[in-house]
N, C-alpha and C positions, 0 to 999 in steps of 0.2 A: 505612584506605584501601588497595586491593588494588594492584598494583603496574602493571596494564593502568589504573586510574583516575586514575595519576600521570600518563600519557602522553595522547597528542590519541588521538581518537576522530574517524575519518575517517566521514561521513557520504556515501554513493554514493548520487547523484540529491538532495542537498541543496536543489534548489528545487523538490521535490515536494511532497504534501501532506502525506505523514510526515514527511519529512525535514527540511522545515521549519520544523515544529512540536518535532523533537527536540531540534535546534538550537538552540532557545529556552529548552528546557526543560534544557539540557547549561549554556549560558549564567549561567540562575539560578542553579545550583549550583555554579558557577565551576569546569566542568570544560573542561580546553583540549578544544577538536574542530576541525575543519578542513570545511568542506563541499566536495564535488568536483565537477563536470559537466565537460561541455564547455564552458562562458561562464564557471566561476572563472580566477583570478586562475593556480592551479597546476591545469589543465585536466585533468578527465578522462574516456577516451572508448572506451565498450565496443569500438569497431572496430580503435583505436590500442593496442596493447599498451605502446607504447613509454611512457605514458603510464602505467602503473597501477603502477610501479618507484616514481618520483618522488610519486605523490599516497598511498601506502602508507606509507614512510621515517618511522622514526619514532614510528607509531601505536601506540596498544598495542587498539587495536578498530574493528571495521569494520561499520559499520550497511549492508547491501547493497537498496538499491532498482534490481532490476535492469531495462531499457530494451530495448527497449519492455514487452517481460512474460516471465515466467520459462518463459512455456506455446511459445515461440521456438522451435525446432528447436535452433540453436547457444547457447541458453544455458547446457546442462550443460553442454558443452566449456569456454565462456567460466569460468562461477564453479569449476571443476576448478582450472582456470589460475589464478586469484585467488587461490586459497585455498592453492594450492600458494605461491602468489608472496609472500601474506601471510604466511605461517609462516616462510618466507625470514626474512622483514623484521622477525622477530620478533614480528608481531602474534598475540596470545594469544587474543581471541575475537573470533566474529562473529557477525551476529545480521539474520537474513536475510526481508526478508518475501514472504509469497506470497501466492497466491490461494485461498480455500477451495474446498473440493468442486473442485479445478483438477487432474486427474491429469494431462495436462498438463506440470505442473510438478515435476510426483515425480523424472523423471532429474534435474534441476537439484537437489531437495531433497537424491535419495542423491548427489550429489556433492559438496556439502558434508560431510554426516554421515559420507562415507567419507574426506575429506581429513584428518583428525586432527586440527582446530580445534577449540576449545572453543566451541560453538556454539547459537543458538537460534534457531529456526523459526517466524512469526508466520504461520500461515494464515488471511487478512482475509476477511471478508464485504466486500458492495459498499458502498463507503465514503457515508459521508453527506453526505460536500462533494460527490461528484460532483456534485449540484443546486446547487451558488452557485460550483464551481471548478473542473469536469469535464463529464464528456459527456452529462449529462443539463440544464444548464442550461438553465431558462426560456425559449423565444423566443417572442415576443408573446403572451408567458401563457399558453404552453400545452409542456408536456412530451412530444416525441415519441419512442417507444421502442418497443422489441417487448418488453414484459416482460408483457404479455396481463394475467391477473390472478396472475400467479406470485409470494406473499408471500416477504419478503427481510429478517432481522435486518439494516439497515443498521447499520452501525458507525461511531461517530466517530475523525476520526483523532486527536483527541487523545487520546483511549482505545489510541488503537494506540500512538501516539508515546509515554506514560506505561508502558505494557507494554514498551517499546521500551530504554527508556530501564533501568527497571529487571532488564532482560534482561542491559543492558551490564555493568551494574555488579555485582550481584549473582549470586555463583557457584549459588544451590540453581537455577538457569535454565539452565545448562549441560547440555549437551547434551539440551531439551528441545522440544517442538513441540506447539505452543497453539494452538488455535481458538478464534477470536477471533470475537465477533459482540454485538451489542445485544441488550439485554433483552425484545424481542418483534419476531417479523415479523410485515410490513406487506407489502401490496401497494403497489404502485406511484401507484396513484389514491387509496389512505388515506395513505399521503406526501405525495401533493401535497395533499389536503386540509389537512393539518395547515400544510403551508407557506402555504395560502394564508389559513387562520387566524390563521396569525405574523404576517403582510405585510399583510395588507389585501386582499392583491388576489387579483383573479379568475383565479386559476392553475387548470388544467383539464391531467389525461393523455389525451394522446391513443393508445393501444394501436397500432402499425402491424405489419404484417410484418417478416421480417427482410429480406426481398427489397426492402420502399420503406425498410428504413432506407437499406440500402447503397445505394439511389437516393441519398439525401438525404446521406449522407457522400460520396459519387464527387468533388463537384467542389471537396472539402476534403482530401483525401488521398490519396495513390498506392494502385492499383485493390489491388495487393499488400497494401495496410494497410488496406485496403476489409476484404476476402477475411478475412484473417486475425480480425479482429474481428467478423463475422458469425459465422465459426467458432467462436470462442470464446465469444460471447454464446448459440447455440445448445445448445453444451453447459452451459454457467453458469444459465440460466434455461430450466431444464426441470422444477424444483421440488425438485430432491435436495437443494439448500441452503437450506430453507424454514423450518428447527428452528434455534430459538437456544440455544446454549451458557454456560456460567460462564465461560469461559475466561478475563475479564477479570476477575471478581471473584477467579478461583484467585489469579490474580500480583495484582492490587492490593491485595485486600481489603475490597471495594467494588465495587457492581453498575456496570456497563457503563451510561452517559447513553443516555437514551431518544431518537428522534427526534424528540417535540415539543421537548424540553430544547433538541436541534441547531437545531431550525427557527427557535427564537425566540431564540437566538443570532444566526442566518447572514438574517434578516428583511427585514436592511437590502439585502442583496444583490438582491430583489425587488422592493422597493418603487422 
């Protein structure tokens, strides 16, 4: 056991859908970890600096799910700072996830790779919980989105969380960066078929602009987190992320779970 594995493994965004899941999976193997947000117990909060001293202490790794997305304008400033503050703290690696096909997120990426962390870079396809735990979930059976017929290797997050995990622990992942996706893309209306094969029920995509999403988000979000999300789904589903990768079977050794595998897991979620 390597001497960062002795120590807690601070989990940033612990009540997400990775982090969640890693948490659990850190648990089984009786590895201490710590999860952080704003609602634990030792709070912590990308805007509060004063906060990331105290939820660091300690660590010997830092799983980074950064809030709200790494494609931010002040995120590389923000994880420069971390990464600088974690080496402080003693903490020896970090292991950071992002978005694929997201340049975007590239200043954020080189500002880890350049702070001299022992490091590793998850770049995720669009996750597959989004449909039972995210922003494509079901309303009255019908999925509205703008993803037109733009096929998408969704990826489960326990395939991230499992990559995630073995990122932490084992050194041959250091300083590495994986593209990560499921073993076939799908369009958006071969997804929801499948789910509604899972479930039983009459689940139906509905194709919208990006123009009636950000209708249909206005009156659940600040117009700024409107804005920013239209933004980013415009460049995310234009098809450059349509091809799926090994990238999970490179680190696990074993193909990436398919979406029907997901679907008829997450079933009950629909029913």
């Amino acid at each position: 056991m390597t001497h960062h594995e002795t120590k807690t493994t601070v989990i940033l965004g612990g009540e997400g859908k990775t982090g969640r899941r890693i948490g659990q999976r850190l648990m089984a193997r009786q590895m201490p970890f710590r999860m952080a947000s704003r609602s634990t117990p030792l709070p912590f909060d990308w805007d509060d600096e004063t906060t990331w001293g105290p939820t660091l202490k300690g660590a010997g790794a830092v799983y980074i799910a950064y809030y709200p997305d790494l494609a931010v304008p002040s995120a590389a400033e923000q994880i420069r700072r971390l990464a600088a503050l974690a080496i402080d703290e003693g903490v020896r690696r970090a292991v950071l996830l992002a978005g694929r096909g997201e340049p975007q997120s590239h200043p954020a990426q080189r500002a880890l790779r350049e702070s001299g962390i022992d490091h590793t870079i998850l770049e995720c396809a669009f996750f597959c919980q989004n449909f039972d735990e995210g922003v494509v979930v079901p309303v009255d059976d019908a999925i509205v989105f703008p993803g037109a017929n733009i096929a998408e290797p969704f990826i489960d997050c326990d395939d991230i969380a499992e990559v995630a995990v073995a990122a932490l622990r084992d050194p041959r992942h250091t300083n590495k960066t994986y593209d990560l996706t499921g073993p076939q893309a799908l369009t958006f209306a071969e997804a929801t078929a499948l789910m509604a094969a899972a479930s039983g029920r009459p689940l139906r995509y509905v194709p919208v602009s990006f123009e009636t999403y950000a209708e249909l988000l206005a009156p659940h979000m600040p117009e700024e987190h409107v804005g920013f999300l239209i933004e980013l789904f415009r460049d995310l589903l234009d098809g450059h992320n349509a091809h799926a990768t090994d990238g999970v079977e490179r680190v696990l050794g074993r193909k990436a779970r398919d979406f029907g595998t997901y679907a008829q897991a997450a079933a009950g979620a629909w029913t």
